[in-house]
N, C-alpha and C positions, 0 to 999 in steps of 0.2 A: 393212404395208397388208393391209387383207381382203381377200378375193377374195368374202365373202359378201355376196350384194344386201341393201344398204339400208344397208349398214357398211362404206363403202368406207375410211374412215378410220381405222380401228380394226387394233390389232394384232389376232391371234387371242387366244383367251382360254384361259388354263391352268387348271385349279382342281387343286390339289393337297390330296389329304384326306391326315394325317399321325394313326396313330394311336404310342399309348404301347409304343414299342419304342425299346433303348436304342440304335439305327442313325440315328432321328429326330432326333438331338440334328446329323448332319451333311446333313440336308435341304437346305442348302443348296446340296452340289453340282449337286440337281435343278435349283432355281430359275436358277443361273448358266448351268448347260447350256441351259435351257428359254429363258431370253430372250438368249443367242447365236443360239438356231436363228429366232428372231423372234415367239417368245411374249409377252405381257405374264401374271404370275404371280400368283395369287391361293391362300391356302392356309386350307382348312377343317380345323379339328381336330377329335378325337376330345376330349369332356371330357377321359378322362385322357392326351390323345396332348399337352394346353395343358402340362401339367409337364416336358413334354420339350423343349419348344422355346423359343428367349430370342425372346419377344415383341419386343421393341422392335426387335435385329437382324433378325426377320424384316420386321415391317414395313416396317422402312428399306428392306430389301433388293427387296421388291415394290411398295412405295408403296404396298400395301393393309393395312387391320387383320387380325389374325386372327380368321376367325370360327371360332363353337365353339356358339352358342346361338342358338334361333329370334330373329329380330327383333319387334319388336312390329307388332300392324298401325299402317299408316299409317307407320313408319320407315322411309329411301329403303334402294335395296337395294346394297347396299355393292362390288357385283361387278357385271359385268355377266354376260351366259347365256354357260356354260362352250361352247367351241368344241371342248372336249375335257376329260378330267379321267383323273390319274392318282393312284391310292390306294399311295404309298409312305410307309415302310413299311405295309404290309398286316399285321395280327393274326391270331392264331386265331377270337379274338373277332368282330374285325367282318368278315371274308370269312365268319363259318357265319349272322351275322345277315342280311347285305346277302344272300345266295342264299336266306335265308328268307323274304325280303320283309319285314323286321324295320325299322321306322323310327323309333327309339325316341330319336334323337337326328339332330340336325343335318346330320351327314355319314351319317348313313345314310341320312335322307330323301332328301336330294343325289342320294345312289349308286341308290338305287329307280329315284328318277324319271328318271335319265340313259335307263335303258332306256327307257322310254316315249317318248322326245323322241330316240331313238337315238343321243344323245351318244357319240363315241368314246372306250372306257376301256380302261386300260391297270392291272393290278395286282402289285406286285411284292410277297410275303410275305415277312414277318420269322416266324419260326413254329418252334419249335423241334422237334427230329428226334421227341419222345417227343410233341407234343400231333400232329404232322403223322400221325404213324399211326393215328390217332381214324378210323376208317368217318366221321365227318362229314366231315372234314376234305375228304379225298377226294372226297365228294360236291357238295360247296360247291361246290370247284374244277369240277369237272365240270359244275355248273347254271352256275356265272357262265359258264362258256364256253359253254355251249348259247345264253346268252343274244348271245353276241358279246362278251362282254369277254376283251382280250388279255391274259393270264396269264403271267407268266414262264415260260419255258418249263425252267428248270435248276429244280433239286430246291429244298426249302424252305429259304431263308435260315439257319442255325442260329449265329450269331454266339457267340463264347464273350465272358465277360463283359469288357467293354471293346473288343472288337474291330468296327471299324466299316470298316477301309477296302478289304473285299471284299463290303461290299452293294453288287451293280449298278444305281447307278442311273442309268445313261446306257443302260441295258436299258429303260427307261420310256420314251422316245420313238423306240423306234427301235422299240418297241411299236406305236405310235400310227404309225410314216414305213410299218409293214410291213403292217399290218392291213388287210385286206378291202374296208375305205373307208377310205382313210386319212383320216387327220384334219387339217382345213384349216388351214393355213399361209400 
């Protein structure tokens, strides 16, 4: 149940943005974590984050489709407004767009405008140790959290190839239970 006026019936709303890192393909520990805690789950890709993940087991898994591309006008909107949204895994790529105001795709747009509407976000990078030394990189980090987004706080994710089951992603809500406003539940 909400606690927010005018959605007394509604769970809260999760939006999880997944882009193309090979940690993505076990997103699904988020979504099973996130609706124990009493989320309902919704998940936006990155175009190339769609080849990471098995569409049809995610849907199943959330009852929602994956989105990944603007809708047309006049299409109903397929989610309802996120009551929080977490960006795992996170990219090189889309954490140096999303702190440039960069809205060049779907889940970026998303990631913009949360700040405007003060959505609470939580971001966990996947970012390997050679692009993580980039001056942007660092910078990125450093504007999303000026903005209020809660950033893992451990070093950048560096997974070697095939290794998935030391990405935290029970570090994603416990993002959102710890943060400054916490995010509604």
């Amino acid at each position: 149940m909400s606690d927010q006026p005018g959605r007394p019936d509604r769970k809260p709303f999760l939006y999880v943005v997944v882009c193309a890192a090979g940690v993505a393909r076990d997103v699904d520990r988020l979504f099973v974590a996130a609706r124990d805690a009493g989320w309902d789950v919704g998940v936006v890709a990155t175009p190339q984050g769609l080849g990471f993940l098995d569409a049809a087991a995610v849907e199943a898994r959330t009852g929602y489709p994956i989105r990944s591309g603007w809708r047309a006008p006049g299409d109903p909107r397929p989610f309802p407004d996120p009551d929080a949204i977490v960006v795992a895994p996170a990219t090189f790529n889309t954490i140096n767009k999303w702190a440039a105001g960069i809205a060049d795709t779907l889940a970026l747009g998303i990631l913009c405008e949360a700040y405007g509407l003060g959505v609470p976000t939580a971001v966990l990078p996947a970012v390997n140790s050679l692009l993580a030394q980039h001056p942007a990189y660092a910078e990125s980090l450093a504007r999303l959290r000026g903005m209020g987004v809660r950033v893992s706080a451990g070093a950048p994710h560096t997974p070697k190839s095939g290794e998935t089951a030391a990405f935290p992603w029970e570090e994603a809500l416990e993002l959102l239970a710890h943060g400054p406003d916490s995010a509604a539940r």
